[in-house]
Structure formats: C-alpha cells, structure tokens
PDB file of N, CA, C and O in Angstrom, chain B, residues numbered from 101:
ATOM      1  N   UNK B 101      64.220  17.619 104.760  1.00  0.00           N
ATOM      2  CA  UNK B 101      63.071  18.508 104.657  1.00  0.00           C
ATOM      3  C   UNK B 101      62.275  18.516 105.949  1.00  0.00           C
ATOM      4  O   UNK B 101      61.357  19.312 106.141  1.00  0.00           O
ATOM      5  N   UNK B 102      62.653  17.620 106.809  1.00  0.00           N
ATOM      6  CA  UNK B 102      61.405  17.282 107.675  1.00  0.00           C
ATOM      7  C   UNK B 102      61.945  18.231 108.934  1.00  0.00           C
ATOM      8  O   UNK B 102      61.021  18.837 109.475  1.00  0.00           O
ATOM      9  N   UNK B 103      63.314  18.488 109.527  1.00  0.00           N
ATOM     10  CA  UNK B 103      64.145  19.550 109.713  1.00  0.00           C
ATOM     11  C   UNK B 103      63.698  20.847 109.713  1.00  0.00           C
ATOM     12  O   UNK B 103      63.328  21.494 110.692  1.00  0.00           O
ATOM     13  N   UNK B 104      63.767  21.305 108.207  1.00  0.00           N
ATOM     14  CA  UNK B 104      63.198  22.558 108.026  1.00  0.00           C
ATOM     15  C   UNK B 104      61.903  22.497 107.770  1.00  0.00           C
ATOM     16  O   UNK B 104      61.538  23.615 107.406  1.00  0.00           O
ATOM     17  N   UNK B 105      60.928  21.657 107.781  1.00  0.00           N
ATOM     18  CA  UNK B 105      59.483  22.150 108.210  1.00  0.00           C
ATOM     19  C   UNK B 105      59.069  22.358 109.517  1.00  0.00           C
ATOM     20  O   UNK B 105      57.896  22.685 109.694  1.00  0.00           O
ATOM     21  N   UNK B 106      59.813  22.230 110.466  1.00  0.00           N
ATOM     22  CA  UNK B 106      59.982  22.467 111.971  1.00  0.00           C
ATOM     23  C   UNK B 106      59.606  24.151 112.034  1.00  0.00           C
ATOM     24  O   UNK B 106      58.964  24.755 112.893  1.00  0.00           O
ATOM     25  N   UNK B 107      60.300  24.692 110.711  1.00  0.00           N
ATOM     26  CA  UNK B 107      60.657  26.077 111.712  1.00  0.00           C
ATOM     27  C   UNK B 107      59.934  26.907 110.548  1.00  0.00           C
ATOM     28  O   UNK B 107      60.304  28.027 110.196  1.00  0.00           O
ATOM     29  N   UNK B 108      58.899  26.235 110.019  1.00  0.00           N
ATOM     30  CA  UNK B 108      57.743  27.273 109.191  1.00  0.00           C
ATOM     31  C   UNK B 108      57.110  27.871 109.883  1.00  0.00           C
ATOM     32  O   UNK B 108      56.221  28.493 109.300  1.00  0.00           O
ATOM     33  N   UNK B 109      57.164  28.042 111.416  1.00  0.00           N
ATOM     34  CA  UNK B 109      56.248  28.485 111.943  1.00  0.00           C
ATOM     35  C   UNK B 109      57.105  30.192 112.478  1.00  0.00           C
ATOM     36  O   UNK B 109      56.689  31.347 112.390  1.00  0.00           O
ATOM     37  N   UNK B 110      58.053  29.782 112.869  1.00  0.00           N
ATOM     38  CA  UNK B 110      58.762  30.615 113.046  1.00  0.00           C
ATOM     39  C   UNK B 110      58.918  31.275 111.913  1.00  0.00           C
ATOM     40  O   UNK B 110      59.203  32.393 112.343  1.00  0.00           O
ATOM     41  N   UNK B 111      58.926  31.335 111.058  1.00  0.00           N
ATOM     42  CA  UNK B 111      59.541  31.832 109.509  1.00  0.00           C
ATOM     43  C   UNK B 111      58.004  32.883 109.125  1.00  0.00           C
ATOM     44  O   UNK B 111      58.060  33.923 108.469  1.00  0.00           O
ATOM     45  N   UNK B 112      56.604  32.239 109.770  1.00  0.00           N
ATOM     46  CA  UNK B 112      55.343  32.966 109.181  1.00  0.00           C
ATOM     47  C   UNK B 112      55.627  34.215 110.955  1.00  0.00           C
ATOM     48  O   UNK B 112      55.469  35.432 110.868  1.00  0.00           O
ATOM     49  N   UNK B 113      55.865  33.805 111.758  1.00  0.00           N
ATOM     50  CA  UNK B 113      55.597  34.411 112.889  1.00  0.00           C
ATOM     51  C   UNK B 113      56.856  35.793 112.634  1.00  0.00           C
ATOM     52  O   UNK B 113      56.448  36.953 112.696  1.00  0.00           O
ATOM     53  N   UNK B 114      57.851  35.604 112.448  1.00  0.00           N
ATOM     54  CA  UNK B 114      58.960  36.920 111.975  1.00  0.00           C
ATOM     55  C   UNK B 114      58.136  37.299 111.005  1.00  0.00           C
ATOM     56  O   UNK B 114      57.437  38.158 111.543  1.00  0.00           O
ATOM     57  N   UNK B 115      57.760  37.170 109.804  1.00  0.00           N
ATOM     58  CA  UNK B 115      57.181  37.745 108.626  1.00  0.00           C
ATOM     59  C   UNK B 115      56.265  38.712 109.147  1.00  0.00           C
ATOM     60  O   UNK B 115      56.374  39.937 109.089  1.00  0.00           O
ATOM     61  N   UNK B 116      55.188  37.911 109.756  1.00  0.00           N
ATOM     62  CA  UNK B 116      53.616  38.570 110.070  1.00  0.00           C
ATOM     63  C   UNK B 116      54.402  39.781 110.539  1.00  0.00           C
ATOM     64  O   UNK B 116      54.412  40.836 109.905  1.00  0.00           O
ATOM     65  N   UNK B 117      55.179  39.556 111.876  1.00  0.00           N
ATOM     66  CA  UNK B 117      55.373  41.016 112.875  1.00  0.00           C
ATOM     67  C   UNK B 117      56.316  41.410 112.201  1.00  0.00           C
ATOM     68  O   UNK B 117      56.738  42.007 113.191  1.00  0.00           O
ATOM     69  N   UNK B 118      57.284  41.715 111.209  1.00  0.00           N
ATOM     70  CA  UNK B 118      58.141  42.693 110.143  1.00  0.00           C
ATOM     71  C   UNK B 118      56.880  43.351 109.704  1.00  0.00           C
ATOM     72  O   UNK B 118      56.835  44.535 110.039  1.00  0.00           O
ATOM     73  N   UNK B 119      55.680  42.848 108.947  1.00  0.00           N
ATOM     74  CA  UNK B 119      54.591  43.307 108.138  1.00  0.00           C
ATOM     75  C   UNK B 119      53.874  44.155 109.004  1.00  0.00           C
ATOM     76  O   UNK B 119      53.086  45.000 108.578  1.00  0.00           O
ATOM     77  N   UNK B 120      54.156  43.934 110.441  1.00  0.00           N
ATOM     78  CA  UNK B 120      52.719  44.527 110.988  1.00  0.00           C
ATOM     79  C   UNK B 120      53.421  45.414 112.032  1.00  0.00           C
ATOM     80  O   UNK B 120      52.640  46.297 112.385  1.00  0.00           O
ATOM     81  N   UNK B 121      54.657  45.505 112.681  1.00  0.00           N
ATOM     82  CA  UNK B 121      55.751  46.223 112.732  1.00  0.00           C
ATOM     83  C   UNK B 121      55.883  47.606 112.111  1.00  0.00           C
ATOM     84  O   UNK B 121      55.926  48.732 112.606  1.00  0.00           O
ATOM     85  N   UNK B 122      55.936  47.131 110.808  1.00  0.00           N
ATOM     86  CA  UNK B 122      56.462  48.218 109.626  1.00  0.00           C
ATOM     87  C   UNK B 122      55.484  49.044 108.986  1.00  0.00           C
ATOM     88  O   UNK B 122      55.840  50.154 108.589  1.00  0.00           O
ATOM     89  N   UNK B 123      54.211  48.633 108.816  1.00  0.00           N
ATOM     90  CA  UNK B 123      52.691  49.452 108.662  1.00  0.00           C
ATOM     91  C   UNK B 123      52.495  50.133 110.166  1.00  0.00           C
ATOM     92  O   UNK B 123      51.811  51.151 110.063  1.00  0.00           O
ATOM     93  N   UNK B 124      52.756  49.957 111.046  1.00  0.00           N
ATOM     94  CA  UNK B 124      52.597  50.570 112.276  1.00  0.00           C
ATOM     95  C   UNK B 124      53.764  51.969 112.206  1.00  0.00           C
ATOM     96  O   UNK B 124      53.543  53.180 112.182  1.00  0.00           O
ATOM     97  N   UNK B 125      54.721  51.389 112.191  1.00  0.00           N
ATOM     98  CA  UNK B 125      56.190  52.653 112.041  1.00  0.00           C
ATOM     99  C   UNK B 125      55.601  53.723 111.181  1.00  0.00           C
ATOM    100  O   UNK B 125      55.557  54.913 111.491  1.00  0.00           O
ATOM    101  N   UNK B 126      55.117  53.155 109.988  1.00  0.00           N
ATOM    102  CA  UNK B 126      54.404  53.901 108.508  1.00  0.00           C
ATOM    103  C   UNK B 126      53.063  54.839 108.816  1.00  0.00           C
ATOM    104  O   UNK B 126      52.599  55.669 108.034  1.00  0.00           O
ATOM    105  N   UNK B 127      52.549  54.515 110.139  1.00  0.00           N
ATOM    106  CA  UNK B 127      50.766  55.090 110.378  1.00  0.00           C
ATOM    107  C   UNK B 127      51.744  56.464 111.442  1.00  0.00           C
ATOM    108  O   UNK B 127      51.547  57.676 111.356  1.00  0.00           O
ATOM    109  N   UNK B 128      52.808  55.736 112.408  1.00  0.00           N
ATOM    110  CA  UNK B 128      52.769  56.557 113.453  1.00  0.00           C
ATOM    111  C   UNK B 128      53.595  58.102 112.410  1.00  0.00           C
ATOM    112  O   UNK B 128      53.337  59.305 112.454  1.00  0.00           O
ATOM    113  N   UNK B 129      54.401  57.481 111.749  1.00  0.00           N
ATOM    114  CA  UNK B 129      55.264  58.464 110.644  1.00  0.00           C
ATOM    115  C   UNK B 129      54.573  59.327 109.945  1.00  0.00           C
ATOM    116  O   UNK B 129      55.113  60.417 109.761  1.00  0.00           O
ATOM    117  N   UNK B 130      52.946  59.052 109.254  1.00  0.00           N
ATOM    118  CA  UNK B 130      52.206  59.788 108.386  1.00  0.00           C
ATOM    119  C   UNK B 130      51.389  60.289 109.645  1.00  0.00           C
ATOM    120  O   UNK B 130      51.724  61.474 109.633  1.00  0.00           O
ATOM    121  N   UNK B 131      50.673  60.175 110.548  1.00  0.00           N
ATOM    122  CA  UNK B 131      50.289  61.012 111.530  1.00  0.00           C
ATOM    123  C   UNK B 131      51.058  61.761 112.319  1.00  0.00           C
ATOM    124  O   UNK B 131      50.324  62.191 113.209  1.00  0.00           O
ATOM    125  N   UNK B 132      52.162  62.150 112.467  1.00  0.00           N
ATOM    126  CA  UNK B 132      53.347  62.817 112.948  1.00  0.00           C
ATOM    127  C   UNK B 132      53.801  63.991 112.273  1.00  0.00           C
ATOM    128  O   UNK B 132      54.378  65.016 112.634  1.00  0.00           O
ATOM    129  N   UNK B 133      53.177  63.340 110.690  1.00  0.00           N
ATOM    130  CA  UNK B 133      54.018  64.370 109.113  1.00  0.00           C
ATOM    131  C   UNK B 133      52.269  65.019 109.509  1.00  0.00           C
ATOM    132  O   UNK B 133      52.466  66.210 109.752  1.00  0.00           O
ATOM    133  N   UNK B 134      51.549  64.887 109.581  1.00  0.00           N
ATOM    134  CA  UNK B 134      50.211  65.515 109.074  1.00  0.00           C
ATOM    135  C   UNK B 134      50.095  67.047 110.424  1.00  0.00           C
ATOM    136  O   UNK B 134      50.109  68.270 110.282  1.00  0.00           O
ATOM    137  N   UNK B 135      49.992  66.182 111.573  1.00  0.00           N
ATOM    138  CA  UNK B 135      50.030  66.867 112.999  1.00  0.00           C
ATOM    139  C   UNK B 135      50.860  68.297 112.936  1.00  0.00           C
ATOM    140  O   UNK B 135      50.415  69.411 113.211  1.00  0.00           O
ATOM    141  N   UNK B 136      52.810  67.788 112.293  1.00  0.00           N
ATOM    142  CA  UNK B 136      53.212  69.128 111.627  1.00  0.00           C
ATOM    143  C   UNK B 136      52.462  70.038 110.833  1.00  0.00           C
ATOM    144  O   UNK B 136      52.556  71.260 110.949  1.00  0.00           O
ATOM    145  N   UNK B 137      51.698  69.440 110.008  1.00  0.00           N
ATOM    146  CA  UNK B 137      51.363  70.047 108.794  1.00  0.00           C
ATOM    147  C   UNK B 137      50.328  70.929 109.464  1.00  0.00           C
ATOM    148  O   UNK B 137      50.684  72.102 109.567  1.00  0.00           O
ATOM    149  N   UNK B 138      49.059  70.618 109.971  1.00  0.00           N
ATOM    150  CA  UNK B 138      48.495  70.996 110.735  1.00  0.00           C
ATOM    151  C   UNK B 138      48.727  72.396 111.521  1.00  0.00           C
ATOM    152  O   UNK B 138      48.213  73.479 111.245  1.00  0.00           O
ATOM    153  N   UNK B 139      49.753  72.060 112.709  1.00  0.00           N
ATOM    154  CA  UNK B 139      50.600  73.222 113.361  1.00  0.00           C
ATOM    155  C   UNK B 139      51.448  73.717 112.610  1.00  0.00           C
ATOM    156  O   UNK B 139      51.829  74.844 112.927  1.00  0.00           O
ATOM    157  N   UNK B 140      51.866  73.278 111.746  1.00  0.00           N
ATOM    158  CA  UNK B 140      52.368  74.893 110.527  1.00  0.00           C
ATOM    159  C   UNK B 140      51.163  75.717 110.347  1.00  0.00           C
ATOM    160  O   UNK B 140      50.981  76.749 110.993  1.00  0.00           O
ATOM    161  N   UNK B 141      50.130  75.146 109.245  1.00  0.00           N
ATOM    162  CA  UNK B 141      48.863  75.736 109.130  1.00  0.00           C
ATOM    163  C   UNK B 141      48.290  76.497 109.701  1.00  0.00           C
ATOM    164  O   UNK B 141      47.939  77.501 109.082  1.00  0.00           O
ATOM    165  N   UNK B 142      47.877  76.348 111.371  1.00  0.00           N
ATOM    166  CA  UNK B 142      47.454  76.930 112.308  1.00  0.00           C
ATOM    167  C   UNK B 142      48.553  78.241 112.366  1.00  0.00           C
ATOM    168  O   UNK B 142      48.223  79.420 112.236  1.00  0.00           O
ATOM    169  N   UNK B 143      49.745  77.808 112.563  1.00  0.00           N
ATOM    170  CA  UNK B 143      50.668  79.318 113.338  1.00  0.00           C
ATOM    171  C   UNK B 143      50.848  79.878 111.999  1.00  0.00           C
ATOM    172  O   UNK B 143      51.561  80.868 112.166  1.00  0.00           O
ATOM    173  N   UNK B 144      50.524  79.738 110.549  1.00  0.00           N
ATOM    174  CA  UNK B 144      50.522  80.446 109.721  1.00  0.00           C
ATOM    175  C   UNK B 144      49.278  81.173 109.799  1.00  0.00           C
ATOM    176  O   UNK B 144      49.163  82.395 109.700  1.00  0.00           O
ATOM    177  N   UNK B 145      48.473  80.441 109.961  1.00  0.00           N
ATOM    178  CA  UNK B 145      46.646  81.835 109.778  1.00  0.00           C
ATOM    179  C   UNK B 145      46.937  82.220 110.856  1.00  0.00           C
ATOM    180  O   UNK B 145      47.333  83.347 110.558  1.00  0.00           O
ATOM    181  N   UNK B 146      47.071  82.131 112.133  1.00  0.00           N
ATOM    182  CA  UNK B 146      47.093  82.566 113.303  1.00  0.00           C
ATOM    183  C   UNK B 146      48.320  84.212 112.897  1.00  0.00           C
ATOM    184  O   UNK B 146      48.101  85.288 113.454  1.00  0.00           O
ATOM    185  N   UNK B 147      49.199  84.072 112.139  1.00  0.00           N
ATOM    186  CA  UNK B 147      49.649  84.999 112.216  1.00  0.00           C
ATOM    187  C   UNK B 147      49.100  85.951 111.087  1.00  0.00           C
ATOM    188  O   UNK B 147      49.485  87.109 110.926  1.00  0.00           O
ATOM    189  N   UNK B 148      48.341  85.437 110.482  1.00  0.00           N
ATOM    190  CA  UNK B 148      47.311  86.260 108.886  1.00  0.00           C
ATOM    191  C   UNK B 148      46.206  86.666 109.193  1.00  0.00           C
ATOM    192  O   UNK B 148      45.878  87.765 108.746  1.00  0.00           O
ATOM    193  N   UNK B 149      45.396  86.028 109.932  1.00  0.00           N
ATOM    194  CA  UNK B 149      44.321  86.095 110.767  1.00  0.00           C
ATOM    195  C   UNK B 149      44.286  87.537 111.866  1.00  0.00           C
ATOM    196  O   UNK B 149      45.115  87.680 112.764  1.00  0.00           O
ATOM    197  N   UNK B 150      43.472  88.259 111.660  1.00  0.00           N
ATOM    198  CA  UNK B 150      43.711  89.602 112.473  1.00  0.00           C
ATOM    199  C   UNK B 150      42.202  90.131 112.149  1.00  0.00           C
ATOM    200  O   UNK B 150      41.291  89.604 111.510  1.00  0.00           O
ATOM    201  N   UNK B 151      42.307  91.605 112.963  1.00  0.00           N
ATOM    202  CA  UNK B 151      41.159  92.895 112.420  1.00  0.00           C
ATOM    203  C   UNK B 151      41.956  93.705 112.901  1.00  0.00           C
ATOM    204  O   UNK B 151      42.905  93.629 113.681  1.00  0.00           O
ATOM    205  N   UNK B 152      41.287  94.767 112.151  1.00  0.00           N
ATOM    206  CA  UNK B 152      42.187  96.056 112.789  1.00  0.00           C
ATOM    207  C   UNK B 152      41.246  96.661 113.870  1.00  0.00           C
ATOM    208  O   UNK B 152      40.027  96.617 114.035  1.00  0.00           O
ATOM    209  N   UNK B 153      42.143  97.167 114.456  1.00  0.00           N
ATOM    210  CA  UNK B 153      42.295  97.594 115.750  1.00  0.00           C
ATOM    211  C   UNK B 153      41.031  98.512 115.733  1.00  0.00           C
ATOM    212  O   UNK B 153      40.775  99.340 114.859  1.00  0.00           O
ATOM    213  N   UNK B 154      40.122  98.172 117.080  1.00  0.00           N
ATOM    214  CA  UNK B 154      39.017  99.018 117.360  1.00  0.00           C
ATOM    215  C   UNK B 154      37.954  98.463 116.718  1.00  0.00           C
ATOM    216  O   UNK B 154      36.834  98.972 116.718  1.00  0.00           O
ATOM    217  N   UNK B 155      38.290  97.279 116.080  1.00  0.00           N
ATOM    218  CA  UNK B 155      36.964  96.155 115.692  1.00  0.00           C
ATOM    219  C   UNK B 155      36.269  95.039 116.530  1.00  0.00           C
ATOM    220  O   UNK B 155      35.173  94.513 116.334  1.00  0.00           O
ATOM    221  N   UNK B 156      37.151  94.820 117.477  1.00  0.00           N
ATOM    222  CA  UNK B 156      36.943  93.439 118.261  1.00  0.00           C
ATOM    223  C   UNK B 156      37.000  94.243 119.723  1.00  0.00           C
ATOM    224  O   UNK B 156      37.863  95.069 120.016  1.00  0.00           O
ATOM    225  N   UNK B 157      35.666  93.737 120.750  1.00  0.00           N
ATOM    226  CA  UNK B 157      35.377  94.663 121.844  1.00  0.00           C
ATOM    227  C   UNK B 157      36.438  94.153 123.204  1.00  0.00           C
ATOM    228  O   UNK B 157      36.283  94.147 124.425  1.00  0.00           O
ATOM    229  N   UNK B 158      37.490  93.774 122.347  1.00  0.00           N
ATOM    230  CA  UNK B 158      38.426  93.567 123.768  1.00  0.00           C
ATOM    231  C   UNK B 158      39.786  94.392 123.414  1.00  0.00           C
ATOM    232  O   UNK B 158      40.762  94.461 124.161  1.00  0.00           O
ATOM    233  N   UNK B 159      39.666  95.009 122.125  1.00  0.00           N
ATOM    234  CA  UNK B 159      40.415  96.343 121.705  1.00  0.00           C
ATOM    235  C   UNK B 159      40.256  97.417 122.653  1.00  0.00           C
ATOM    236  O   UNK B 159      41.128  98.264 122.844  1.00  0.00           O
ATOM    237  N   UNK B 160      39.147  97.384 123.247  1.00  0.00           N
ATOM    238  CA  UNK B 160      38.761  99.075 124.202  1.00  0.00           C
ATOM    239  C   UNK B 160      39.351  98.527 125.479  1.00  0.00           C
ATOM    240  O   UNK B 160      39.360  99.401 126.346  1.00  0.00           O
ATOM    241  N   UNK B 161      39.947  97.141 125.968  1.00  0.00           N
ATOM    242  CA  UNK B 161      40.275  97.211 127.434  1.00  0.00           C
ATOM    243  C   UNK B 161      41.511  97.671 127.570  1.00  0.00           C
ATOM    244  O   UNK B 161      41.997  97.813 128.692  1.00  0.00           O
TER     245      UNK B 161
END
C-alpha cells in the first residue's frame, strides 16, 4: 500500500485536468454552437429586414 500511496498525487492531478480540460472543450463547443446561432439569425433578418423602395433617403442616390 505504501507503493501506491506514492502516486495519489498523480492520480488527483490527471483527474482535476480531465475535469477541467473537458468543461473547457464543453464552454468553447456551446459558445461556437451559439455564435452560429447568432449569424444564422442575423443573415436571416438581414435578408427579411427591408423597406420598400423610395422610403429610406439613400434610395434617391
């Protein structure tokens, strides 16, 4: 036992950074999915989004 209590430290130090590793992968992944979501959103109103013509004073240039 005295062997393998040597390498508890190592055993918490892999754990912590898998845990803190893998919530990081998980933040950059859901801000990446949102950012899409976002720029869909935008180039969808952007293309819904209008006036007709001869409403907006940069129609007359």
């Amino acid at each position: 036992m005295d062997q393998f209590s040597e390498h508890f430290g190592w055993v918490e130090i892999v754990f912590t950074a898998i845990v803190a590793l893998g919530f990081g992968f998980y933040q950059l992944w859901s801000v990446n999915r949102e950012i899409a979501k976002d720029k869909a959103a935008k180039d969808q109103s952007s293309r819904d989004a209008g006036h007709a013509v001869g409403e907006h004073e940069l129609d007359d240039r």
